[in-house]
C-alpha positions in Angstrom: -0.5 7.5 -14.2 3.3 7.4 -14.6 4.2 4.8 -11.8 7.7 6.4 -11.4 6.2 9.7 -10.7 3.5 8.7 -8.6 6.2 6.7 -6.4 7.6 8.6 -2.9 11.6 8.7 -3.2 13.2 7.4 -0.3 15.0 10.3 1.9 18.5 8.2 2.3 19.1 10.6 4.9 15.7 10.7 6.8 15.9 6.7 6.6 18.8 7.0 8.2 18.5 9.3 10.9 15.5 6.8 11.5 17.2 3.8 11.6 17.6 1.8 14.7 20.5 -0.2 14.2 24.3 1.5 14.9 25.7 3.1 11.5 29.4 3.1 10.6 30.3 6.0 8.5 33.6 6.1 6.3 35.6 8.4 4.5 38.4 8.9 2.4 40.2 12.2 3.1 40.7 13.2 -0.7 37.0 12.0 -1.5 35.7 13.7 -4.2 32.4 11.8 -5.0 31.8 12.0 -1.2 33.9 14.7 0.8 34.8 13.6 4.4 33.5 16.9 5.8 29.7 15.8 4.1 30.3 12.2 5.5 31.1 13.7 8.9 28.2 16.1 9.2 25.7 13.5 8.1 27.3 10.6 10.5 26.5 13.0 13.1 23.0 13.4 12.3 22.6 10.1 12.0 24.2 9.9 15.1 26.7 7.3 13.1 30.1 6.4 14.0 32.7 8.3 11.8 36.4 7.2 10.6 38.0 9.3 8.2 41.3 7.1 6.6 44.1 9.2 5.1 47.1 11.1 6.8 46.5 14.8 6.7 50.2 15.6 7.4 51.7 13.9 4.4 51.7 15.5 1.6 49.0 16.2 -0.7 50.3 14.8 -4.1 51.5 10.9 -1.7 49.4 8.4 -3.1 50.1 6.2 -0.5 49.3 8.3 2.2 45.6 9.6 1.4 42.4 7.8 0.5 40.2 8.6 -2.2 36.4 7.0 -2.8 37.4 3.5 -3.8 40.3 3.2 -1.8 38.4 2.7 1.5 36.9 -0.6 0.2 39.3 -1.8 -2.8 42.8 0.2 -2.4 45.6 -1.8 -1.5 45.9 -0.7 2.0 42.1 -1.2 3.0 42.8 -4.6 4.3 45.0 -3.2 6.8 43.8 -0.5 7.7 40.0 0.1 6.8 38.7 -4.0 7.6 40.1 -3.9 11.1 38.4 -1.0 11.9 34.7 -2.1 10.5 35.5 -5.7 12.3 36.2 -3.8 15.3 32.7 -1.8 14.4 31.1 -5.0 14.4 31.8 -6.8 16.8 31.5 -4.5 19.3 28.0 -3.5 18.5 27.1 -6.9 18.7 28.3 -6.2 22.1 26.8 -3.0 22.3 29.3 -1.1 22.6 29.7 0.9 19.7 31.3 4.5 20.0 31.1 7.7 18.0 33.5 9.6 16.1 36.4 7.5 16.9 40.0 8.5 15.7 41.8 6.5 12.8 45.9 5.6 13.2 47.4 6.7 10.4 49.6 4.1 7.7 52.9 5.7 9.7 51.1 4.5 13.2 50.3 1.1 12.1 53.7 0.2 10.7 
């Protein structure tokens, strides 16, 4: 017997819609590897809290203004804009108080 083959694959999605603890789900508006639009619909079945980071009235081609996979955790604007908000996602879950599908300020709001 093949052991790889004989193995059950984990369900990332099922585990997650399992899972007891609060999720926090992030997304980069110009995401390609993972579309906001996918990371919203499965935050909501994993009844996850959802921020999407990018400003959807600049303009399309701004590399300042939008957020792509990497960006969320290692772009140069994550530290001020992304890390407050997963602090903010912890610490009130250790208070129990975590929300769904909160709204994001955008670079222009936060400057």
């Amino acid at each position: 017997d093949d052991d790889s083959t004989s193995r059950e694959r984990l369900k990332y999605l099922d585990a997650l819609e399992a899972a007891l603890p609060p999720v926090c789900a992030i997304a980069g508006d110009v995401d390609p590897i993972f579309p906001p639009n996918q990371v919203k619909s499965y935050a909501a079945r994993a009844n996850a809290e959802y921020h999407c980071f990018g400003d959807p009235r600049a303009a399309r081609d701004d590399p300042d203004a939008h957020f792509s996979h990497y960006d969320v955790i290692c772009g140069r604007f994550a530290p001020k804009l992304v890390f407050p908000v997963v602090a903010e996602f912890v610490a009130r879950d250790a208070d129990g108080k975590s929300e769904t599908n909160t709204r994001v300020p955008s670079r222009a709001e936060i400057d």
